[in-house]
N, C-alpha and C positions, 0 to 999 in steps of 0.2 A: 372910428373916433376914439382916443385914450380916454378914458376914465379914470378921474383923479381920485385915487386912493388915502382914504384915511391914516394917516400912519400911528396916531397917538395910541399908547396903551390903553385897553380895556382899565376903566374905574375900578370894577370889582375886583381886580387880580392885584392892585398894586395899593400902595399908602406909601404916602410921602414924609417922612421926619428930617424935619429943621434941626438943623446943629444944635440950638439946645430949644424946641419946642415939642408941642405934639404932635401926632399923627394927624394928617390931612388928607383924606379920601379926595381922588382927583375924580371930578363930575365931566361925563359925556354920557347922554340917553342914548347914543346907538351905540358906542361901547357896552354898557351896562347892559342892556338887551342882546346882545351879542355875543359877549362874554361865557366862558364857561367858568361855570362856578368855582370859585377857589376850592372847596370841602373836594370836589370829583377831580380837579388836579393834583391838588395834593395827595390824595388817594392814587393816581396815576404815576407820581412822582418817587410814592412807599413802594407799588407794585413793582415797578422798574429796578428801581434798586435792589428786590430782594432776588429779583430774576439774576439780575448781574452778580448779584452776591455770588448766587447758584452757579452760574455760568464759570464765575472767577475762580471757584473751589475744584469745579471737572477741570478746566482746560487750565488753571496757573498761568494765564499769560503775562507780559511783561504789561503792567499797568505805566502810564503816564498822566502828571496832571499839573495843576496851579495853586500855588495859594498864593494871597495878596494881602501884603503889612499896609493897610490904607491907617496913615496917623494923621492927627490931628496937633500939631503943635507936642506936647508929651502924652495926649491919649490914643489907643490904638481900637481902632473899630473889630470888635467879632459879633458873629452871628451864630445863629440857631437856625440851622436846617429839618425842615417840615419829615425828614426823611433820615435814615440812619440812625447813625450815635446824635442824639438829643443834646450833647455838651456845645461851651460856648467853642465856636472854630474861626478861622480864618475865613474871608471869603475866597471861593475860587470856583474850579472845575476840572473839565477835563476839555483838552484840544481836538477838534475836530480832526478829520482826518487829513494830513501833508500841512494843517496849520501852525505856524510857527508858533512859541509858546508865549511870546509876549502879546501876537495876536489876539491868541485864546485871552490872555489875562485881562485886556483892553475889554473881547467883546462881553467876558464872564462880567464884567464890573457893569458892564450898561445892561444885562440881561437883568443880573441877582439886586441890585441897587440903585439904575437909573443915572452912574454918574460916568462920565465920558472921558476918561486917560490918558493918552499922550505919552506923559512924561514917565517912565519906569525907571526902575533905578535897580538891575538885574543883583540878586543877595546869591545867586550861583542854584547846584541843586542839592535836594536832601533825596538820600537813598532811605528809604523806608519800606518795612514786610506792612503788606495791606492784604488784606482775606487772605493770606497766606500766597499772594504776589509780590514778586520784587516790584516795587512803585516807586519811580522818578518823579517826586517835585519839584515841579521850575519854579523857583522863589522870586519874588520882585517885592520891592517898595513904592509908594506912592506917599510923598507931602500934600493935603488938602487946606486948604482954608476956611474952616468952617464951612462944609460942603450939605447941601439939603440933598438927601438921599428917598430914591423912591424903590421904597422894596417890593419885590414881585412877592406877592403873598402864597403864590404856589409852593416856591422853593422854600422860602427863610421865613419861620413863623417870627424873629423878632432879628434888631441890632440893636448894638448899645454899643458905646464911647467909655473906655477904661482907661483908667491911666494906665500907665505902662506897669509900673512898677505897686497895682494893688489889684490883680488880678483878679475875675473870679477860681473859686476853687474847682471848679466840674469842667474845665478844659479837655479839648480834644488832645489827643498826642501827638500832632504835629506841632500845635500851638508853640509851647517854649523852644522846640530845635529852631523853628524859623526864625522868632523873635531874636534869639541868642547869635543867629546870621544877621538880621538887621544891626546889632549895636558892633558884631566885628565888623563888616563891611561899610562902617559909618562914613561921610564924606569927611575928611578931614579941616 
């Protein structure tokens, strides 16, 4: 006989913020008993990436990855990754293996944020040196509507809603090439 599977996120790994409210911890007692603690993921999440740092510096392989321009009307969503460069970034990731990259972008936004995409609007790619790999950016944009975001707390220790044009100052460096493709490749 099949056993119906819980699908909903673990409580303690995720918080949910309203377009403009607070943080909303989503409540399930066998999530939250189940869950592995945010502090020992995200410790998981540092480990991994210093490993791959290491890995990227021996072997130089060709990196590939996403980032995603998600706007709000004139504000543009960035986050804070629990792991790496600490500055405000885009959200994204990196594509599984043979997964196409709008794929990846799709599923990177419901993994890191909770919100479920469709619609891309492809800004082409950025060539950029990452750990001293050549790394392919597949850029894409997303229009939201006042969208309630539920952030996996492992990955992004925060987001925030900027206008476009009053940035913070501690951005990551891909942050302004992608944006600066979002206002070329604008719909006309």
């Amino acid at each position: 006989m099949h056993k119906p599977r819980f699908t909903a996120r673990p409580a303690a790994n995720y918080r949910t913020i309203a377009a403009s409210g607070p943080v909303v911890a989503r409540t399930n007692p066998y999530a939250q008993r189940m869950a592995i603690p945010v502090p020992v993921r995200r410790l998981g999440y540092q480990v991994a990436h210093r490993l791959l740092r290491a890995w990227w510096f021996i072997r130089r392989p060709p990196l590939h990855g996403v980032k995603c321009v998600i706007t709000d009307r004139d504000r543009v969503l960035l986050v804070r990754h629990t792991y790496g460069h600490r500055e405000w970034d885009l959200p994204g990731g990196t594509p599984r293996r043979h997964e196409p990259a709008i794929v990846a972008a799709s599923r990177e936004m419901e993994e890191e944020l909770g919100v479920q995409i469709t619609e891309w609007r492809p800004l082409g790619d950025l060539l950029r040196t990452s750990y001293g790999c050549e790394d392919t950016l597949h850029c894409f944009h997303a229009e939201l509507d006042a969208p309630e975001l539920t952030l996996n707390g492992a990955e992004l220790s925060e987001a925030e809603w900027f206008p476009q044009y009053e940035l913070p100052a501690d951005l990551g460096h891909h942050v302004r090439p992608v944006l600066a493709q979002t206002r070329v490749n604008a719909p006309s």
